[in-house]
DRENDO-1510 file (C-alpha; in Angstrom, 1 decimal, always signed):
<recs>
REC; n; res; u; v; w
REC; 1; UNK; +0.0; +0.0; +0.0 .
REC; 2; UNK; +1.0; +3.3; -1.2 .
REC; 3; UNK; +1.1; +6.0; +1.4 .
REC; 4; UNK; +1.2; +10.0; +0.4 .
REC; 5; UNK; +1.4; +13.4; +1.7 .
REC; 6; UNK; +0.2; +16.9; +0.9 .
REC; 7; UNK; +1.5; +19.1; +2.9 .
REC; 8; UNK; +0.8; +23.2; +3.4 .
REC; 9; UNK; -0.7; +26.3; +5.1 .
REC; 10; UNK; -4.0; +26.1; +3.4 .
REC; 11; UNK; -4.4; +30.1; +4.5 .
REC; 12; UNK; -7.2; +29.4; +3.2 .
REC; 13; UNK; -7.4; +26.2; +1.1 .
REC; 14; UNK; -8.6; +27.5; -2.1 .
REC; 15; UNK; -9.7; +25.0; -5.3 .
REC; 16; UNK; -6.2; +24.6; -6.3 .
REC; 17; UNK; -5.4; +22.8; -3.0 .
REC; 18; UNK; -8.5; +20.6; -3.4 .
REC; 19; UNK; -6.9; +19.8; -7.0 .
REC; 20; UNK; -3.8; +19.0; -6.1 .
REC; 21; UNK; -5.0; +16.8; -3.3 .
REC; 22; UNK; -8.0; +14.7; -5.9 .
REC; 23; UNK; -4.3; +14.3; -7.8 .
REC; 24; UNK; -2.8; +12.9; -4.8 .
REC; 25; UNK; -5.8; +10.4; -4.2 .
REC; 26; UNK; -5.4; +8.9; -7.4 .
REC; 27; UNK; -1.5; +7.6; -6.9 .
REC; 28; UNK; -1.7; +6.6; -3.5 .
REC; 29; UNK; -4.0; +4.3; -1.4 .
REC; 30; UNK; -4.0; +6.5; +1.7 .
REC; 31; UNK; -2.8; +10.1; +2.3 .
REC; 32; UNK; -1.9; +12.0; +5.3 .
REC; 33; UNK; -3.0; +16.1; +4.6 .
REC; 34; UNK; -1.3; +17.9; +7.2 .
REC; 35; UNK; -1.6; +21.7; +7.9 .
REC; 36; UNK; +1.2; +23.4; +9.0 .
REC; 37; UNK; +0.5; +26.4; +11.2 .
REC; 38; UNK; +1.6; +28.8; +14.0 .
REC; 39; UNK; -0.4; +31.0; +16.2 .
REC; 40; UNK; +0.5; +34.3; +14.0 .
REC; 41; UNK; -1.3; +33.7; +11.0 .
REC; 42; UNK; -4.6; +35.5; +9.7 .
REC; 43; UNK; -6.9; +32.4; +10.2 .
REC; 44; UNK; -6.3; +30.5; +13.2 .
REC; 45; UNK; -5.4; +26.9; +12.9 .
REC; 46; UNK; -8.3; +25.5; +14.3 .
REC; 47; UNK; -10.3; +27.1; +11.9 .
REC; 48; UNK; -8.6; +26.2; +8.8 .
REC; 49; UNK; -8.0; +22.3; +9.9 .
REC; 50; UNK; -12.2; +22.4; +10.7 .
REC; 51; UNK; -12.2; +23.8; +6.9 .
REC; 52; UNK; -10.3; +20.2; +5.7 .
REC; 53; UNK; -12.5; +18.0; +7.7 .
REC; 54; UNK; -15.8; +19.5; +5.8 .
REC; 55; UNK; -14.2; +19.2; +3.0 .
REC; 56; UNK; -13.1; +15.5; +3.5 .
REC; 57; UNK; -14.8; +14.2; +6.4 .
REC; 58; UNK; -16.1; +11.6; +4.0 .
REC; 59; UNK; -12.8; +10.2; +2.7 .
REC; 60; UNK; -11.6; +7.0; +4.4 .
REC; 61; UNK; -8.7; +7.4; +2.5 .
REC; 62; UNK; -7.5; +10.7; +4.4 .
REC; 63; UNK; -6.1; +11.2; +7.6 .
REC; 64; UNK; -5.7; +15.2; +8.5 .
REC; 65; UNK; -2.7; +16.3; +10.4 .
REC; 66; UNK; -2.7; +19.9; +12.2 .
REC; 67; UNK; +1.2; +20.3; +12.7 .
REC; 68; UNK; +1.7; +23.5; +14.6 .
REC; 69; UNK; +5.1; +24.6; +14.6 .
REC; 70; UNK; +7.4; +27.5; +16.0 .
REC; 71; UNK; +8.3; +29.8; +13.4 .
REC; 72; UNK; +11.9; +30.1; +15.3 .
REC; 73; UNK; +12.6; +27.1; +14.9 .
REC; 74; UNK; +11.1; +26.0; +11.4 .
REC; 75; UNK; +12.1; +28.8; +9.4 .
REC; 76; UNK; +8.4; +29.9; +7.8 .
REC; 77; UNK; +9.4; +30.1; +4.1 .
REC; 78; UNK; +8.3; +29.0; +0.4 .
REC; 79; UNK; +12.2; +29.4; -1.3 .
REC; 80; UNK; +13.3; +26.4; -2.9 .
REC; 81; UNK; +16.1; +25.8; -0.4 .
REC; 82; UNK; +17.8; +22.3; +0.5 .
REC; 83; UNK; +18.7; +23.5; +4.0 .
REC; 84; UNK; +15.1; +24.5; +5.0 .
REC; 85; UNK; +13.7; +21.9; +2.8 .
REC; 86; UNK; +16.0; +19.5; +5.1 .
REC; 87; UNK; +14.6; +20.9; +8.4 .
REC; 88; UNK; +11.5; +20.2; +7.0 .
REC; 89; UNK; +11.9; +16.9; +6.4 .
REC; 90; UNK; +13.1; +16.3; +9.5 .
REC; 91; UNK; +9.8; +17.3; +11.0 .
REC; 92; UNK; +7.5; +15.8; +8.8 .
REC; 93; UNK; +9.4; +12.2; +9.8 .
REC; 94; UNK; +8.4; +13.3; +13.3 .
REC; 95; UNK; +5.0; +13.1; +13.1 .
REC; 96; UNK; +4.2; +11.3; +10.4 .
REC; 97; UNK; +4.6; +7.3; +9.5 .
REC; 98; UNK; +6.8; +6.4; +7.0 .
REC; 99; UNK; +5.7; +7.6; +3.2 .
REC; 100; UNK; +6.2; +6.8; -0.2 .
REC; 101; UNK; +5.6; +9.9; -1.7 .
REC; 102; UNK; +5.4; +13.3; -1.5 .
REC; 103; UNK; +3.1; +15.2; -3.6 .
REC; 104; UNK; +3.2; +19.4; -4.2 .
REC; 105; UNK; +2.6; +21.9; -6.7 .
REC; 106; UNK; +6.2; +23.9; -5.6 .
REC; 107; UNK; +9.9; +23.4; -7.2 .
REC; 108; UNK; +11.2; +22.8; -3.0 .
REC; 109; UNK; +8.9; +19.0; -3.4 .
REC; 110; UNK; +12.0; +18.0; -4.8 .
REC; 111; UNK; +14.2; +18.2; -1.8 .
REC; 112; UNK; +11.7; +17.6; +1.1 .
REC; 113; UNK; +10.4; +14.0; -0.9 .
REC; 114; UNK; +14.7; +13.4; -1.6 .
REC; 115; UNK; +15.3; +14.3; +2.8 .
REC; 116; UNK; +12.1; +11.6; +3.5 .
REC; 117; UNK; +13.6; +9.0; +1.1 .
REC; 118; UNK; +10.4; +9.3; -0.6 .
REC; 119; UNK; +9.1; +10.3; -4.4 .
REC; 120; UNK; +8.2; +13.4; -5.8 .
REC; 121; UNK; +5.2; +13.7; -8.0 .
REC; 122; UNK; +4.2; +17.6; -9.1 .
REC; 123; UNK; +1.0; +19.0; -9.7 .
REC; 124; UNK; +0.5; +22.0; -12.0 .
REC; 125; UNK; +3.8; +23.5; -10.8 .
REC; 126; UNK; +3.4; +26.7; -13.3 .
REC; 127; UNK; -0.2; +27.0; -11.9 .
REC; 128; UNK; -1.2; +26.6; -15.3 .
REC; 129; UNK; -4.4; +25.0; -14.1 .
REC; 130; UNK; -5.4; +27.0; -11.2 .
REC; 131; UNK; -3.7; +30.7; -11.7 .
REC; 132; UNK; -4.4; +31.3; -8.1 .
REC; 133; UNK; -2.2; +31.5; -4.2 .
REC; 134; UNK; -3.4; +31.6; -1.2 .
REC; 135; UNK; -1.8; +35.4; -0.9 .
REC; 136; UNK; -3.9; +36.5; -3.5 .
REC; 137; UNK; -6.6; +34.8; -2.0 .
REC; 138; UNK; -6.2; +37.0; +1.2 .
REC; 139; UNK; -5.3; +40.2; -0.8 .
REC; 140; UNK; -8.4; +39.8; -3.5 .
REC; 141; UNK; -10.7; +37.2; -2.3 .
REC; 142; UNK; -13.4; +39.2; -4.6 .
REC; 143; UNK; -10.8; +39.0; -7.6 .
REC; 144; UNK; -10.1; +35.6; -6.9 .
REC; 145; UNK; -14.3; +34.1; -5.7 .
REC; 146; UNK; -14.1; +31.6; -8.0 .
REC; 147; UNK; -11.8; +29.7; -6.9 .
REC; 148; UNK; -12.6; +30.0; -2.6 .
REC; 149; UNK; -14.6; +26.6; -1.9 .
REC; 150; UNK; -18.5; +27.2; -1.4 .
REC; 151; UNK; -18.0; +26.3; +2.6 .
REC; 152; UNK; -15.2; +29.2; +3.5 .
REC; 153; UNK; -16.1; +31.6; +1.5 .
REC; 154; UNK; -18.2; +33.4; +4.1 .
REC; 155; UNK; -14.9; +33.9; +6.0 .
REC; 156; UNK; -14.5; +36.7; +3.1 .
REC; 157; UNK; -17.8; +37.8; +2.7 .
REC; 158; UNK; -17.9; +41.6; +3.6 .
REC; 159; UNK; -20.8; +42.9; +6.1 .
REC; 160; UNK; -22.2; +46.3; +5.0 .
REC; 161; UNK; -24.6; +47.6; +7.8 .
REC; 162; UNK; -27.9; +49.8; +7.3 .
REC; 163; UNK; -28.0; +51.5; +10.4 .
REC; 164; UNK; -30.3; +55.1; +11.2 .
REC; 165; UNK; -33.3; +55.6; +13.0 .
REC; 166; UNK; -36.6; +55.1; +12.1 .
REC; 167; UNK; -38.5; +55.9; +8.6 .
REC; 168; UNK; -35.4; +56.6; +7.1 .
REC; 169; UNK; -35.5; +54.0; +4.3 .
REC; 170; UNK; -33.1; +51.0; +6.2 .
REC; 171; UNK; -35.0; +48.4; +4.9 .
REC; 172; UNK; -35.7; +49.3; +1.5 .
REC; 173; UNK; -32.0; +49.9; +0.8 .
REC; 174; UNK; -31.0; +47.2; +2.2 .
REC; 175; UNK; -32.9; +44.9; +0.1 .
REC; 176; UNK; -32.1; +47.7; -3.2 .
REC; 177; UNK; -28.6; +47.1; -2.4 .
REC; 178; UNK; -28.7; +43.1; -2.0 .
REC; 179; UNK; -30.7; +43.3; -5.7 .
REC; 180; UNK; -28.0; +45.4; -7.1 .
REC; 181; UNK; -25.2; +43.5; -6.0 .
REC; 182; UNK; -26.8; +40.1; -6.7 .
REC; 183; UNK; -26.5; +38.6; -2.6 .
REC; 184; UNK; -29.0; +38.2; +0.5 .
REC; 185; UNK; -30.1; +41.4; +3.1 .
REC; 186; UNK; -30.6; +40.3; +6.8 .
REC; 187; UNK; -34.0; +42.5; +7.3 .
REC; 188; UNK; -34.4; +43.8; +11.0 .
REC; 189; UNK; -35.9; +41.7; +13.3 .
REC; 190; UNK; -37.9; +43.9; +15.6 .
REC; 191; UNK; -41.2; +43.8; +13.7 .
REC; 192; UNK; -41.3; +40.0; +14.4 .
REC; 193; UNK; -41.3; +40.3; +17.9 .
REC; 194; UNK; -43.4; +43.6; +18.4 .
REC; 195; UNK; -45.8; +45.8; +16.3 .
REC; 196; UNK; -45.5; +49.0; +17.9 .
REC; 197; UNK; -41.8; +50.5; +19.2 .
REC; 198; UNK; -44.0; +52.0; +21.9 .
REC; 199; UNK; -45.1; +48.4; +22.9 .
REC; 200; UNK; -41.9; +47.3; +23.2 .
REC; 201; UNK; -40.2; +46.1; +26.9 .
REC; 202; UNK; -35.9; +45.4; +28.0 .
REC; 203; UNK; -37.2; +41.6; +27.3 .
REC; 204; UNK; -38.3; +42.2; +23.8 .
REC; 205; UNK; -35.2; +43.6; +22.8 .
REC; 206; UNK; -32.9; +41.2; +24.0 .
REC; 207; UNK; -35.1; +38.6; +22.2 .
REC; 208; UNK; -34.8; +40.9; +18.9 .
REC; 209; UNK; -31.1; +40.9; +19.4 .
REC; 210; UNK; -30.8; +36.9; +19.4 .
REC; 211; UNK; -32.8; +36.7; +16.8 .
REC; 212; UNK; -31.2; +39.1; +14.7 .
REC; 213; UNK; -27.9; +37.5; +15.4 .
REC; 214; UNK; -29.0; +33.7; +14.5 .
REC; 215; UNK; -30.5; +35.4; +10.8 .
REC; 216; UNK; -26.8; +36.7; +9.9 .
REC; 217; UNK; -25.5; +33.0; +10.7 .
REC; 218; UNK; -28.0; +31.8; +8.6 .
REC; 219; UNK; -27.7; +34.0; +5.7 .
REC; 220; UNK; -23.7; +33.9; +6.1 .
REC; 221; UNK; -22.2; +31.1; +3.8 .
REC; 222; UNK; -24.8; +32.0; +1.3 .
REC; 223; UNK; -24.0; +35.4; +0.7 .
REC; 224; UNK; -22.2; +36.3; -2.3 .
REC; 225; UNK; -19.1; +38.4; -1.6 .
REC; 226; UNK; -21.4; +41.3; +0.3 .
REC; 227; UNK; -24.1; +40.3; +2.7 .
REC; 228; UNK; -26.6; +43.4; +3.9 .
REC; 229; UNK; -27.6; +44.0; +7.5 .
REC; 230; UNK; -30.3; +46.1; +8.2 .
REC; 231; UNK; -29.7; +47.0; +11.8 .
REC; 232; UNK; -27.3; +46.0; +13.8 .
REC; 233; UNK; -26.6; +45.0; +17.8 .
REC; 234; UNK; -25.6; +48.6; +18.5 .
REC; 235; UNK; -28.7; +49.7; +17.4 .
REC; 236; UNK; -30.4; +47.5; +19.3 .
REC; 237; UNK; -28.4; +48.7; +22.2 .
REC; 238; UNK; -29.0; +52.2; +21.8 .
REC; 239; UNK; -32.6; +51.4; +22.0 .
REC; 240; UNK; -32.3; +50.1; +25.3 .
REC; 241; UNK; -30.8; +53.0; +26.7 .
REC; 242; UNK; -33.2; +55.6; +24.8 .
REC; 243; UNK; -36.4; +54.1; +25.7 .
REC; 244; UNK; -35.3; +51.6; +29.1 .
REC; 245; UNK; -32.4; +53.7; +30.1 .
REC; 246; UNK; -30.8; +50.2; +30.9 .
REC; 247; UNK; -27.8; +48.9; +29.2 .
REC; 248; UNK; -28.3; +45.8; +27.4 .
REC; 249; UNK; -25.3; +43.2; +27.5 .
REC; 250; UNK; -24.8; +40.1; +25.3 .
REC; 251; UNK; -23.3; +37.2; +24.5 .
REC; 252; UNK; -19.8; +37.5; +22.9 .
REC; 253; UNK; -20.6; +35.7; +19.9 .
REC; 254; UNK; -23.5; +38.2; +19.2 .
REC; 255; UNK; -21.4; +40.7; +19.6 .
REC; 256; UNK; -18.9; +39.3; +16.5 .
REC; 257; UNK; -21.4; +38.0; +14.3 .
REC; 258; UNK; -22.8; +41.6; +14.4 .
REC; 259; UNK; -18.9; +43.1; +13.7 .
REC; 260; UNK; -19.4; +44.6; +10.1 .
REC; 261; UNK; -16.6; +46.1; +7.9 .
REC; 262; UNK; -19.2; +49.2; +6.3 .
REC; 263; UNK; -21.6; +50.9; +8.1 .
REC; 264; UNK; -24.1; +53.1; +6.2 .
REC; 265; UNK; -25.7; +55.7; +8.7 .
REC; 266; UNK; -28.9; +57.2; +7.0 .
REC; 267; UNK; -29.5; +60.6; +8.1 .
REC; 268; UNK; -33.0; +62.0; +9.0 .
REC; 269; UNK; -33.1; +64.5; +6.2 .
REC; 270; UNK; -36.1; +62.3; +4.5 .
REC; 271; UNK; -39.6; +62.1; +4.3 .
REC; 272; UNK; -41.2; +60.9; +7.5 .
REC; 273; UNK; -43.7; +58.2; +7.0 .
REC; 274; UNK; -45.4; +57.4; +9.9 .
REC; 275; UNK; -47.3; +53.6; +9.0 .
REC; 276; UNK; -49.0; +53.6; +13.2 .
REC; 277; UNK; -45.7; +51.7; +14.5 .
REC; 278; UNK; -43.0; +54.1; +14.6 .
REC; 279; UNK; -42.1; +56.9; +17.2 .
REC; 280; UNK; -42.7; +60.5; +16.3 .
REC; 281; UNK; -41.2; +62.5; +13.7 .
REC; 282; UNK; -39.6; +64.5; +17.1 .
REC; 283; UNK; -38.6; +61.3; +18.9 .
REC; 284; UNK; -37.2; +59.7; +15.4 .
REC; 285; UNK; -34.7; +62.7; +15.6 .
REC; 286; UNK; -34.0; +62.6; +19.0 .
REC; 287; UNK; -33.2; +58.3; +18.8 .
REC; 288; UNK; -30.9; +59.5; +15.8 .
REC; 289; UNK; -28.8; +61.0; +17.9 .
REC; 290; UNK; -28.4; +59.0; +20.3 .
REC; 291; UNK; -27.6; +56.8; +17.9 .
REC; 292; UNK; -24.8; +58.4; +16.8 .
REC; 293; UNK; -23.7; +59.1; +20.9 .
REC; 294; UNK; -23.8; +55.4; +21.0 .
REC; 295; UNK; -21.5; +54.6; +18.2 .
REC; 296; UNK; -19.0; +57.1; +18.5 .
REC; 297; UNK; -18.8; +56.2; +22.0 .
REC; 298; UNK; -18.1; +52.5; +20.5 .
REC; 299; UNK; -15.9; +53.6; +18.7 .
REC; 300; UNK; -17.5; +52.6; +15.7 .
REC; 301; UNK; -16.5; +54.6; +12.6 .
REC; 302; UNK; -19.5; +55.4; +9.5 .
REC; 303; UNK; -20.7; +56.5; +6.5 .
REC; 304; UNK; -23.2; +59.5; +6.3 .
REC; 305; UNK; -26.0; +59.2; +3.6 .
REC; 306; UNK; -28.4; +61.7; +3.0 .
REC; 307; UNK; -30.7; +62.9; +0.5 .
REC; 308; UNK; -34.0; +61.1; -1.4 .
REC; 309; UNK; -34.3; +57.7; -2.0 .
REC; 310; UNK; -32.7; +57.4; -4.9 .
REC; 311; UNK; -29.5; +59.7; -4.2 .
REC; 312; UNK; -29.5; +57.4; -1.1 .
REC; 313; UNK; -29.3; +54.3; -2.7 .
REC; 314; UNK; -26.4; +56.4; -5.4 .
REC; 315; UNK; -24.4; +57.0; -2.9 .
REC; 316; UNK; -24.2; +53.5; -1.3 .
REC; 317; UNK; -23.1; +52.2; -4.2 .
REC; 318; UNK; -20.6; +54.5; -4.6 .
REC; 319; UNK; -19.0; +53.9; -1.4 .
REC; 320; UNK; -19.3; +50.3; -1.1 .
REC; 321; UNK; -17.6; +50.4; -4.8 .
REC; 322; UNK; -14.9; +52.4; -3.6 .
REC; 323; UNK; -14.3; +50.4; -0.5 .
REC; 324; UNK; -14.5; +46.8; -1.7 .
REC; 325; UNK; -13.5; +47.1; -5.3 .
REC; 326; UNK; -16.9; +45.1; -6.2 .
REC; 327; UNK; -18.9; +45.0; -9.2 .
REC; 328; UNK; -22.7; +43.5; -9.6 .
</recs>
């Protein structure tokens, strides 16, 4: 029996690892995939080896390695060098059973498979079929979508928050925006709870606030490249101290499934529609505000749009071009 090994960051595995190791499963009967990784990187270890296991959990014929190592004293490097290519070797025969052969897409195979007694078979060494790295991964996941597996691509998706007080249009842009740039809008969550903003109690909003939080899971993985929040915990926070005077605390996790890398604040500078569930036109500029107090005092930085509804839904666009380099 012919044992293998592919061997590599995977920061993040993208379709040209998954290649390369469907290459390796057809010339060997078992293979041992082993990450290598140190507690400096991007993507935490853990993470990245749970990424392998969905992608192979249903292999008999792989066995996952997570190899952690200490950048001191493996040096961290992709030069085709015998010395570190030696030091390698070394480790590998540590950890790992004896193997027959060594399979990689990188000129340095050559003198880990020679250090492991072991042969070196090469996949697409000029990247010929898969133009892509895991570095321009990282730098350009948008650039490079295609090639990011369906199940870690929501590691990449961008979070654009709709965030404002009420009746000024959060809901329709958000789902404008999620049309426009062909993904999924999380809507907000407090009309499914309560009717009326008046009617609302402290335990209605914490409920609205786990609610909220298990939609973005949800709609997550499916997003494509931008996913659209209307409303996030903040919000929801700022409504506790407006109307409660209470500060509302929560879970950690809710707080960084909420973390978004665009927030849109929508000024109050629009026509007030008042549909029997909202607060006054006063109070709606009095919560706005506050919300504002709220997130500078979270130091949470955003984006001021103003105007009608279509130079609001204009100048989203623009920005979120601007930011993310992203096209519909």
């Amino acid at each position: 029996m012919k044992t293998g090994l592919v061997f590599g960051k995977f920061l993040p595995v993208h379709k040209g690892h998954i290649a390369l190791i469907e290459f390796a499963l057809k010339n060997c009967d078992h293979l041992y995939l082993c990450l290598c990784h140190t507690k400096n990187e991007s993507i935490d270890g853990a993470i990245r080896n749970q990424w392998l296991k969905d992608l192979f959990f249903k292999n008999p014929k792989i066995t996952i390695v997570s190899f952690e190592y200490d950048e001191e004293k493996l040096p961290n490097s992709s030069v085709s060098s015998k010395e570190i290519s030696k030091q390698w070797a070394e480790a590998f025969k540590r950890i790992l059973p004896a193997l027959d052969i060594v399979f990689t897409s990188e000129p340095y195979g050559d003198f880990v498979a020679e250090y492991m007694n072991a042969e070196h078979l090469v996949f697409d060494q000029q990247r010929i079929l898969f133009p892509v790295s895991a570095t321009q991964v990282r730098q350009s996941p948008f650039q490079y979508w295609e090639y990011i597996p369906e199940n870690i691509r929501y590691w990449f998706v961008k979070k654009i928050c709709i965030v404002g007080s009420e009746s000024t249009g959060k809901s329709t842009l958000a789902e404008l925006l999620a049309k426009r740039y062909n993904t999924f809008f999380v809507p907000e969550m407090a009309r499914d709870i309560i009717e009326k903003t008046e009617e609302c109690t402290f335990e209605d909003l914490l409920k609205i606030a786990l609610l909220h939080g298990e939609t973005i899971k949800k709609y997550l993985p499916t997003a494509n490249k931008l996913l659209f929040i209307d409303t996030d915990i903040t919000i929801t926070q700022s409504y506790s101290e407006f109307l409660f005077h209470k500060e509302l605390f929560v879970e950690d996790w809710l707080k960084e499934i909420n973390k978004c890398d665009l927030y849109l604040f929508l000024e109050t500078d629009c026509e007030f529609v008042q549909d029997g569930t909202r607060l006054s036109q006063e109070e709606r500029n009095k919560l706005s505000l506050h919300h504002k107090k709220i997130f500078q005092a979270a130091s949470i930085d955003y984006n001021i749009i103003t105007g009608d509804w279509q130079q609001r839904f204009e100048s989203a666009c623009k920005i979120i071009n601007t930011r993310f380099s992203v096209l519909p």
